[in-house]
MIFINU-874024 format. One record per residue (C-alpha): residue number from 1; x, y, z. Coordinates in steps of 0.05 Angstrom, whole numbers, padded with zeros to 5 digits, always signed. Each point is the difference from the previous one (the first is absolute). Example, Ala and Ser with C-alpha at 12.3 -4.5 7.8 and 13.67 -1.06 7.14 Angstrom:
<atoms>
[atom 1,[+00246,-00090,+00156]]
[atom 2,[+00027,+00069,-00013]]
</atoms>
This chain:
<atoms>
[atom 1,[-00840,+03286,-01172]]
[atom 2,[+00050,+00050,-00022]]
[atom 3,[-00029,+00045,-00055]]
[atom 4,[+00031,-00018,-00076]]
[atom 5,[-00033,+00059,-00037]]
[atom 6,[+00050,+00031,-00038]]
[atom 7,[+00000,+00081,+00006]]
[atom 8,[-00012,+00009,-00085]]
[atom 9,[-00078,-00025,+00013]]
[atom 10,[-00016,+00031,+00062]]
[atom 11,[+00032,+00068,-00007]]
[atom 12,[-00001,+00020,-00081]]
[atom 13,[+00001,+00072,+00018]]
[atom 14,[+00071,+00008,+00028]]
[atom 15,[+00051,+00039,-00034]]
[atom 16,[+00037,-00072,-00030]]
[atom 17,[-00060,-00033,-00013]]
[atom 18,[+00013,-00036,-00074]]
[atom 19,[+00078,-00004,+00019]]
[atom 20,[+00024,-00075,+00003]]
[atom 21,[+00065,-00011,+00042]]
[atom 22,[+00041,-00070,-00005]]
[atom 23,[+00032,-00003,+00059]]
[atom 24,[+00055,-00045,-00007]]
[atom 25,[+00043,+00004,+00058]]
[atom 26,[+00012,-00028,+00073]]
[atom 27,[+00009,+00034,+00067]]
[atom 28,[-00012,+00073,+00015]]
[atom 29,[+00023,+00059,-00040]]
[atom 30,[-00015,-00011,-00075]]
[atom 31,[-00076,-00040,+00026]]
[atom 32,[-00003,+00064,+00050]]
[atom 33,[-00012,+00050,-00072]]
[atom 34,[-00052,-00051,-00029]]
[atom 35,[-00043,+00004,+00067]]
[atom 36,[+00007,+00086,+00012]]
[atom 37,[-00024,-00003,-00086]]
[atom 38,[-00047,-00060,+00020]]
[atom 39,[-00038,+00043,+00068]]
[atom 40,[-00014,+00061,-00062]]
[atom 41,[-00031,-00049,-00047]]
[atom 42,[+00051,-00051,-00042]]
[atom 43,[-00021,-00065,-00011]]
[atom 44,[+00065,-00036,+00035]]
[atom 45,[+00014,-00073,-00026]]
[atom 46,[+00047,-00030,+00053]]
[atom 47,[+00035,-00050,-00042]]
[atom 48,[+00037,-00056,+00048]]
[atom 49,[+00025,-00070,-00012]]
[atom 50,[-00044,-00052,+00020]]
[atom 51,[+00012,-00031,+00067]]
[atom 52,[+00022,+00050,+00048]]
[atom 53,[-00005,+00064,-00037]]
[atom 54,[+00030,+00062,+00017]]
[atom 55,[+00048,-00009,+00049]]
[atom 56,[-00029,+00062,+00037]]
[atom 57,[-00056,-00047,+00018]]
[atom 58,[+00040,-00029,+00059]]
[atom 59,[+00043,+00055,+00010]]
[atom 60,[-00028,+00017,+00066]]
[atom 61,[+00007,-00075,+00023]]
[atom 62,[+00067,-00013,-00018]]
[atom 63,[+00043,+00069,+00005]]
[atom 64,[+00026,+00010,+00073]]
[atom 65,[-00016,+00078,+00000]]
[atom 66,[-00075,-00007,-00012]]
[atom 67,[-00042,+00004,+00058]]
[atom 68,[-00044,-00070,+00006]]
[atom 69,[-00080,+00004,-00011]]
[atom 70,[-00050,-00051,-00027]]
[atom 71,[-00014,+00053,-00044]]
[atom 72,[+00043,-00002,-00062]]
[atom 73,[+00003,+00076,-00010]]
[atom 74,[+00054,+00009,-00036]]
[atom 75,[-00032,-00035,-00050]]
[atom 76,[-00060,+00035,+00002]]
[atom 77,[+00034,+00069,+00004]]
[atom 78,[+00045,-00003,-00067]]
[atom 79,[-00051,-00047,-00046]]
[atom 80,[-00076,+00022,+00027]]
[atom 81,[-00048,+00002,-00063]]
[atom 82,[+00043,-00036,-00047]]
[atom 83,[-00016,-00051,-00038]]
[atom 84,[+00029,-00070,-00007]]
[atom 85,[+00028,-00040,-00056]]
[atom 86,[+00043,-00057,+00026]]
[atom 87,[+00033,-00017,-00066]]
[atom 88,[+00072,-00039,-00014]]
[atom 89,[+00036,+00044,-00048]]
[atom 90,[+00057,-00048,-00005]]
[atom 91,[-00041,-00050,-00038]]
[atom 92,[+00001,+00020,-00066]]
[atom 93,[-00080,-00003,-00027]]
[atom 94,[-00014,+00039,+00061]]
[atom 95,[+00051,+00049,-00009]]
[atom 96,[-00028,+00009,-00072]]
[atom 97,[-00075,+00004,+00029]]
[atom 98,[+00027,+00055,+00042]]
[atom 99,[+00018,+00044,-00060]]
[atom 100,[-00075,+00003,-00013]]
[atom 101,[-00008,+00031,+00064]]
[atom 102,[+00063,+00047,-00008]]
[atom 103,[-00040,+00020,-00065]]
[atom 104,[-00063,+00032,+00039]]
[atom 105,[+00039,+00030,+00053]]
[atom 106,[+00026,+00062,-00002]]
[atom 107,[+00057,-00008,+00065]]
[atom 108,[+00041,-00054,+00006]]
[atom 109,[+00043,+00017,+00067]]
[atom 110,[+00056,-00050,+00023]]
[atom 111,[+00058,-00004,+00045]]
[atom 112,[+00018,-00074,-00021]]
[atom 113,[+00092,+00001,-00002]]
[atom 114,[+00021,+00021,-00067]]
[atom 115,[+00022,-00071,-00019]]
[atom 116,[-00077,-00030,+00017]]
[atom 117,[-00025,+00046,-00042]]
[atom 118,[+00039,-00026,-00062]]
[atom 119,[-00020,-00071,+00017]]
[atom 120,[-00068,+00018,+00000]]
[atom 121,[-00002,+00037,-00060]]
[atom 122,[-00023,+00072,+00045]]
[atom 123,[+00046,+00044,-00017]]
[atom 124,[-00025,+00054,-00029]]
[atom 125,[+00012,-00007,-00075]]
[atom 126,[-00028,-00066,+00008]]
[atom 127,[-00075,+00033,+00030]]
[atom 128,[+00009,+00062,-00038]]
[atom 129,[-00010,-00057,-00065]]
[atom 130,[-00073,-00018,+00021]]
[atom 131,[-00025,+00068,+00021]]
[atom 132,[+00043,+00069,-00024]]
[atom 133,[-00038,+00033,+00047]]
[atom 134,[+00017,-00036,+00065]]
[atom 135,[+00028,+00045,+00053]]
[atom 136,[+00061,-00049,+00031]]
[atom 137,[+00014,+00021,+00071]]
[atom 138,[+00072,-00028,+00023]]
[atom 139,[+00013,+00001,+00065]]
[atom 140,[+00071,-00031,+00030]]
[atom 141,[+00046,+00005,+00062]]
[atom 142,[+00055,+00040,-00029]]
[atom 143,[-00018,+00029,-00075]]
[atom 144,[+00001,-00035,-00066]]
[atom 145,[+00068,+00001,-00015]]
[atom 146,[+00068,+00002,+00031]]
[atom 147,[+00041,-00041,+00044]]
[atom 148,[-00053,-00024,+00043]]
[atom 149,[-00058,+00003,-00051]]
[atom 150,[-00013,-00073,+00019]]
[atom 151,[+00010,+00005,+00082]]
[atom 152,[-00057,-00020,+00045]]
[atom 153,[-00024,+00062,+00033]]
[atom 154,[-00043,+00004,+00065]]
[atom 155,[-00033,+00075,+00019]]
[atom 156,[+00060,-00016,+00065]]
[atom 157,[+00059,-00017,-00051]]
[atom 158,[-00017,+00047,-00063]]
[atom 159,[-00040,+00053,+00033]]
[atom 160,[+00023,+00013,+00070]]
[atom 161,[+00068,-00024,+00006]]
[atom 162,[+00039,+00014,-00073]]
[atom 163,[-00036,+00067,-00001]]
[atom 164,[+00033,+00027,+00057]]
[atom 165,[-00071,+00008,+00043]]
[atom 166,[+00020,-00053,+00050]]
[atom 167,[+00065,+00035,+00014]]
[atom 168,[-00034,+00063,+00001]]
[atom 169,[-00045,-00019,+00051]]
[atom 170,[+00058,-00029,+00051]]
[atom 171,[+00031,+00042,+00052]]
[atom 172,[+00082,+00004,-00007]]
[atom 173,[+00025,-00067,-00002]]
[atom 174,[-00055,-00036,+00027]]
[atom 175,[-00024,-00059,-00037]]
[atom 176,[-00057,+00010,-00047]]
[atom 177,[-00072,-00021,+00016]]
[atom 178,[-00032,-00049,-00045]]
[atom 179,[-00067,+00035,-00027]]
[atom 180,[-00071,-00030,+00005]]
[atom 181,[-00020,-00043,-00056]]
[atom 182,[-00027,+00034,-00068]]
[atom 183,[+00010,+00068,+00017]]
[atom 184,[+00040,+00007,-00057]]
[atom 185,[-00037,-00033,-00047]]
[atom 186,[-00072,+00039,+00006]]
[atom 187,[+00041,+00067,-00008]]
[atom 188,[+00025,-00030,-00065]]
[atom 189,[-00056,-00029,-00018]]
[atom 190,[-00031,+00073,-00008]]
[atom 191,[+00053,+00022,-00044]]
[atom 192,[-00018,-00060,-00059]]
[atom 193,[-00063,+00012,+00013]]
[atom 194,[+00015,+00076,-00019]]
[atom 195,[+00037,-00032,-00071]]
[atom 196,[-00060,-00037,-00016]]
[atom 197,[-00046,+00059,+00004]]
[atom 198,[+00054,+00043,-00039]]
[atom 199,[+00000,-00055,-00051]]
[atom 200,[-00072,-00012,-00011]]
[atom 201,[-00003,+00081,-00008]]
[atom 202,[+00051,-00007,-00054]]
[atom 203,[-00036,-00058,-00044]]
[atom 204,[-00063,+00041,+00008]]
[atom 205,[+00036,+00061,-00041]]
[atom 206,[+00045,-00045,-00040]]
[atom 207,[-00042,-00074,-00008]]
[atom 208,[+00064,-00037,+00012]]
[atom 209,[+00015,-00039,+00065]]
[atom 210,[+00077,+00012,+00035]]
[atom 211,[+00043,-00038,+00059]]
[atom 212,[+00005,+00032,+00062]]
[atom 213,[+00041,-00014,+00059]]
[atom 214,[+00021,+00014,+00077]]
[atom 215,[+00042,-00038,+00048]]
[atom 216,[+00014,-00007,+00068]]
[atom 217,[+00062,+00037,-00006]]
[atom 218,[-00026,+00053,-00033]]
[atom 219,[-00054,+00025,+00041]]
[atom 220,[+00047,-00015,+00065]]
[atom 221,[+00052,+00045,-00028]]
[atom 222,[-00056,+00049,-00013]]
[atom 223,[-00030,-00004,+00070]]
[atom 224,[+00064,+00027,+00025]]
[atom 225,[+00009,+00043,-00047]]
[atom 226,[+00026,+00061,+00044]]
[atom 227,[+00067,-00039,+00027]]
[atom 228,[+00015,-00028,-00071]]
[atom 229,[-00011,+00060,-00036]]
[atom 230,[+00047,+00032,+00062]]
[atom 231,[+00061,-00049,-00019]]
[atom 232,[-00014,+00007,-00079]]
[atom 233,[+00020,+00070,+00016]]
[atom 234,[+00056,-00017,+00049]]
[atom 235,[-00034,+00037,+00066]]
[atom 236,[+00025,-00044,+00051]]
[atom 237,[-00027,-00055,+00037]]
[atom 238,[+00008,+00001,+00080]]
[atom 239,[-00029,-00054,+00042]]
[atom 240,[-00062,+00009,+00036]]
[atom 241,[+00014,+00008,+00059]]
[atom 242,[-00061,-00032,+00064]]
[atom 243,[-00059,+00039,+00033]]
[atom 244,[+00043,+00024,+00058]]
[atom 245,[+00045,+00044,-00038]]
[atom 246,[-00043,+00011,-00071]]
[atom 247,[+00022,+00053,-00059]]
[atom 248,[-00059,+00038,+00031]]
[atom 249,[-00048,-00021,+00063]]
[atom 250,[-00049,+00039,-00030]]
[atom 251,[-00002,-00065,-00052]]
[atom 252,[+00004,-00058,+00036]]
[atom 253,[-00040,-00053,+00047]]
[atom 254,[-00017,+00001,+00069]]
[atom 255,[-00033,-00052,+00048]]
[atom 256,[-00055,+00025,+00037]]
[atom 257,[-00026,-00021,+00079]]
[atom 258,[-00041,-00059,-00040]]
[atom 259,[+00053,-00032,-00026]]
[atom 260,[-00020,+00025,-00066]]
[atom 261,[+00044,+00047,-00055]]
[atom 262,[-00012,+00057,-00042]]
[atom 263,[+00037,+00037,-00051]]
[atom 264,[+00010,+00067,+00002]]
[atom 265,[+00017,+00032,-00063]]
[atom 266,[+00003,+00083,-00006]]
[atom 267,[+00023,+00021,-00064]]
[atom 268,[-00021,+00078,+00017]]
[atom 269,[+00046,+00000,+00056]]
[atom 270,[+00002,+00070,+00019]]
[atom 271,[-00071,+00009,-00005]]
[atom 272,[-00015,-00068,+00039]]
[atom 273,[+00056,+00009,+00058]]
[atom 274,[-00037,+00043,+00042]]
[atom 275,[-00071,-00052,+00001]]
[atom 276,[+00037,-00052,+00016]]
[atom 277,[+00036,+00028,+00064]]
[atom 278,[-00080,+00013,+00013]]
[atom 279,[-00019,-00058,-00009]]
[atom 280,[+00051,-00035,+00056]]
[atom 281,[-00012,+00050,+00032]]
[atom 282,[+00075,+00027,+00005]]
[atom 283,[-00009,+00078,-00029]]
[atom 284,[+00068,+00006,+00035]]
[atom 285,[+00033,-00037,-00060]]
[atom 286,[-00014,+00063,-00047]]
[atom 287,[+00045,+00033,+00040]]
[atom 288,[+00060,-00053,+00012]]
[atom 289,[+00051,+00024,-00051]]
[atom 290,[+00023,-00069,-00011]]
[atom 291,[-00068,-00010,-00041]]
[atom 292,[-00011,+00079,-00028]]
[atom 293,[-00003,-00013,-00072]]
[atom 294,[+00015,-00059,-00049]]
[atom 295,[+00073,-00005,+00002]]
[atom 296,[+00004,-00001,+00070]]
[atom 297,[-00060,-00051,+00008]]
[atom 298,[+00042,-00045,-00039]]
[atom 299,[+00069,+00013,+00034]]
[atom 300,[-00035,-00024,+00054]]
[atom 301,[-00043,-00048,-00021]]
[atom 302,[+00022,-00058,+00051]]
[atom 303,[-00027,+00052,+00060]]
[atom 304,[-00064,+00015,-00032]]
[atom 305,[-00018,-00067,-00018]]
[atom 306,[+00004,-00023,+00067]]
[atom 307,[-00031,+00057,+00030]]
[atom 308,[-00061,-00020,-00049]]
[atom 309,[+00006,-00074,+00023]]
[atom 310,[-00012,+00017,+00071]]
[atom 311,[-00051,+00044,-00016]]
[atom 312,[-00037,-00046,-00047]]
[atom 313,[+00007,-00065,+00047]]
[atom 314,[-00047,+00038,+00054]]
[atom 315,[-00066,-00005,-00038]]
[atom 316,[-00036,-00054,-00039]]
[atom 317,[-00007,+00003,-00070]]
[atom 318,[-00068,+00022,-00008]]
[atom 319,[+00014,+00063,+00047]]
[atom 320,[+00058,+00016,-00047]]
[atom 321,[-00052,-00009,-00063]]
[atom 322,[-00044,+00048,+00028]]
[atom 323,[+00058,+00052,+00015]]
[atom 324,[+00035,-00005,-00066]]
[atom 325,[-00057,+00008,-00042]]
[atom 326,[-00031,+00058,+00036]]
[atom 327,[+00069,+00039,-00017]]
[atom 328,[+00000,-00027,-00078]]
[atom 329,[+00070,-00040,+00017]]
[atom 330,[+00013,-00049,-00055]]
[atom 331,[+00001,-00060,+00031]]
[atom 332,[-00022,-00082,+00001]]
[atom 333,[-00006,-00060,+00042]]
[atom 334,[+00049,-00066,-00017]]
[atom 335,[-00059,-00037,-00016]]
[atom 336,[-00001,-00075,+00017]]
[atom 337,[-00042,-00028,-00055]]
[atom 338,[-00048,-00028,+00043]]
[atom 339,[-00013,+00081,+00016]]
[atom 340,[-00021,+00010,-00069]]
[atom 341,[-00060,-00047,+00010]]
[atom 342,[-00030,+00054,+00042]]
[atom 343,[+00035,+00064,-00028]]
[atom 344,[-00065,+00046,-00013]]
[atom 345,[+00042,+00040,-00055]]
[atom 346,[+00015,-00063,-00038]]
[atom 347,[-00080,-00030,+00000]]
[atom 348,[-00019,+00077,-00005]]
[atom 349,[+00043,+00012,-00064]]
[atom 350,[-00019,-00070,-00030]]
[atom 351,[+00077,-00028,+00013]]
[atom 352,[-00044,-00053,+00026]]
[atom 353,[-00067,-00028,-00031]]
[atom 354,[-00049,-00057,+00004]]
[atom 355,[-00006,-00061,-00040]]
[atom 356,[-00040,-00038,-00035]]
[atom 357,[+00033,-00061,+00035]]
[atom 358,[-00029,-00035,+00047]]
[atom 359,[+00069,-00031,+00034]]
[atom 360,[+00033,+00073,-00007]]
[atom 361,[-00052,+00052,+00028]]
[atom 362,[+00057,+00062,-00019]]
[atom 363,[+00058,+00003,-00046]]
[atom 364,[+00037,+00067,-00030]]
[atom 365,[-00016,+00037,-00050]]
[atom 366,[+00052,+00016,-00056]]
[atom 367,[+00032,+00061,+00025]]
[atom 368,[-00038,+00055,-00052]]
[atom 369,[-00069,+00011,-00016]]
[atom 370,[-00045,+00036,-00048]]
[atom 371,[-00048,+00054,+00017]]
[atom 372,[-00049,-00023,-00044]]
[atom 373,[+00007,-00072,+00003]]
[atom 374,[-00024,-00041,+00067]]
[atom 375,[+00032,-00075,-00008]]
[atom 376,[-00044,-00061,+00022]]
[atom 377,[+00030,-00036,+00061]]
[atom 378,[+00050,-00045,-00021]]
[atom 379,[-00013,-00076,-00003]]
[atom 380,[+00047,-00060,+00012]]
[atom 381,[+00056,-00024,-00040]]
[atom 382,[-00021,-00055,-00041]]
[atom 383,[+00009,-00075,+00016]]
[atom 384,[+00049,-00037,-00053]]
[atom 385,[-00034,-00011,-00069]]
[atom 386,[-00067,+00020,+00025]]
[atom 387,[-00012,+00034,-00061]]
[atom 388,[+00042,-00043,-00048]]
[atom 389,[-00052,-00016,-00046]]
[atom 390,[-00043,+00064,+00001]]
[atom 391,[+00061,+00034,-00018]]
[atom 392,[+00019,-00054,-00070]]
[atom 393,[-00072,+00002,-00021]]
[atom 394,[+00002,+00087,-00007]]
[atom 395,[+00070,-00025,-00030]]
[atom 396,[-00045,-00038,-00050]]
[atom 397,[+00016,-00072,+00014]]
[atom 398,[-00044,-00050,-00010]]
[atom 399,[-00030,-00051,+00059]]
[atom 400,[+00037,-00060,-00035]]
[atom 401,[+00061,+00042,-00008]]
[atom 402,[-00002,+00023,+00077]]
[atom 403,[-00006,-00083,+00026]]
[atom 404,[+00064,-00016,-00049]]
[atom 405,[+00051,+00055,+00042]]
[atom 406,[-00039,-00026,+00060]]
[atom 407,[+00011,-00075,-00019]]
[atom 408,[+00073,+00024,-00011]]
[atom 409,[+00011,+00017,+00066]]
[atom 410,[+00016,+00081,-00034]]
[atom 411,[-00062,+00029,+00033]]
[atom 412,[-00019,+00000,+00081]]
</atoms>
């Protein structure tokens, strides 16, 4: 049976041990910053409506771009060591029980649409009422105000496509790939999760509680930060043009014997030009005019990148591994992500840890760590109102008062 324990009792020592999170939100991003706060300590309330919960539950099951398993890892990735509390915040006496939780936490974190929130009475002046020293974490798809304030955004919509990353990424006028599901999200997740901290710093100089928020949007625009910040400037904006005649071959992918691809990526040019004719073993290149310093290398781009094609496509991958790194040329593998189950640097660097879950041996780690501060293996995410009652009773409800919200129908 999947361990319930939640982190607060078993691991009192961690840096957010004491903090109380209400994490009132569905899917990936805003739920992503209560887990990272959750693996360091937080006591994480996952508050869902009863029946089917957080629709992240069944994510994997019913979204075409998630690869199938028994295992419901999604699930377990973005809610592990959380806590429970199936609760109907629609009906009214439950809603007003859930104040007397909002009044012993000290995060409430939701990405609920702007116009739920009213309905439900969570908008910030009405939380900020029953506790002046809540921390409100907003998180939505395009900011809180504006044009689109109220548009459903998706880490492909808000993140990827309207900040100009998917066209970024494309090659001339070649259609843009769709990107993997919730990459988006976990990067953005990080950045609430940066608020929060900000904002629990702040209270503990000032005693008073503040709203916080992040989008989608925001942190998309953010990630490409170098091509907006270009065009808010008016440098100009060419195409980008494919692998067989790049802005420089010295930054660009190549496929090797294997079937496999690296990227090649010299920034120190000059200083770099000369190993990598080693490596290829083509020394005759430092002599070819066409390629004697950076200007011409990129005049003539088109000739060296397929003279570095050929070259590449005559040993495997791991031969070029061992060349590259023996001459200090920046480099990486495209990593497929079943490499990464086996990718020494990643289990090495603890990108990759074990669990405390039996159905999910390994999981990652959130992507930071402190020296001083070794984190239990994760658990599992929490199965829908398992800790529903646990959770009222700290809240201060009584037994009889717990059976009426369950009689209602309020409380799973």
């Amino acid at each position: 049976m999947e361990q319930e324990t939640p982190a607060k009792h078993a691991h009192g020592t961690l840096p957010l041990s004491g903090i109380r999170i209400l994490d009132v939100a569905s899917f990936i991003a805003a739920p992503v910053a209560a887990t990272v706060l959750g693996d360091y300590g937080a006591d994480v309330i996952k508050v869902e409506p009863p029946g089917e919960g957080d629709p992240n539950r069944t994510i994997a099951i019913v979204a075409a771009g998630y690869p199938k398993s028994p295992v419901n890892y999604p699930w377990h990735l973005d809610s592990r060591g959380k806590r429970s509390l199936a609760i109907d915040l629609k009906n009214k006496t439950a809603r007003a029980v859930f104040d007397r939780l909002i009044a012993t936490a000290d995060v409430l974190l939701t990405n609920y649409p702007l116009t739920a929130r009213q309905r439900l009475k969570l908008e910030y002046q009405d939380v900020a009422r029953v506790n002046p020293r809540l921390i409100y974490a907003s998180f939505t798809g395009y900011g809180e105000v504006g044009p689109d304030a109220d548009q459903v955004g998706f880490d492909t919509t808000a993140y990827f496509a309207r900040s100009g990353l998917m066209d970024g990424a494309r090659y001339d006028d070649a259609a843009p790939a769709v990107t993997m599901p919730a990459q988006g999200d976990r990067a953005a997740g990080l950045a609430l999760a940066t608020a929060i901290l900000i904002a629990l710093w702040h209270r503990q100089r000032t005693g008073k509680g503040t709203k916080v928020s992040s989008s989608l949007f925001a942190n998309g625009v953010w990630a490409n930060g170098n091509a907006v910040q270009a065009a808010l400037v008016g440098a100009p904006l060419p195409k980008r043009p494919p692998p067989d005649r790049p802005r420089s071959a010295l930054a660009s992918v190549y496929r090797t014997k294997d079937d496999r691809w690296l990227q090649l990526t010299l920034v120190r040019e000059d200083r770099d030009w000369p190993a990598v004719c080693q490596v290829i073993e083509r020394q005759d290149l430092m002599g070819d005019p066409r390629f004697a310093d950076i200007p011409q290398r990129r005049a003539n781009g088109a000739a060296l990148a397929a003279i570095l094609s050929m070259a590449f496509a005559t040993r495997v991958f791991a031969d070029w591994r061992t060349r590259l790194k023996a001459y200090s040329i920046p480099f990486a593998p495209i990593s497929r992500a079943e490499d990464l189950i086996a990718d020494e640097q990643a289990i090495a660097a603890g990108i990759i840890v074990p669990t405390a879950h039996a159905g999910m041996a390994r999981t990652l780690a959130a992507p930071f760590s402190l020296a001083d501060v070794p984190l239990p293996p994760p658990g599992p995410g929490p199965s829908l109102g398992a800790h529903s009652e646990e959770i009222l009773q700290e809240a201060g409800l009584t037994p009889a008062e717990i059976a009426d919200l369950r009689a209602s129908r309020a409380l799973g």
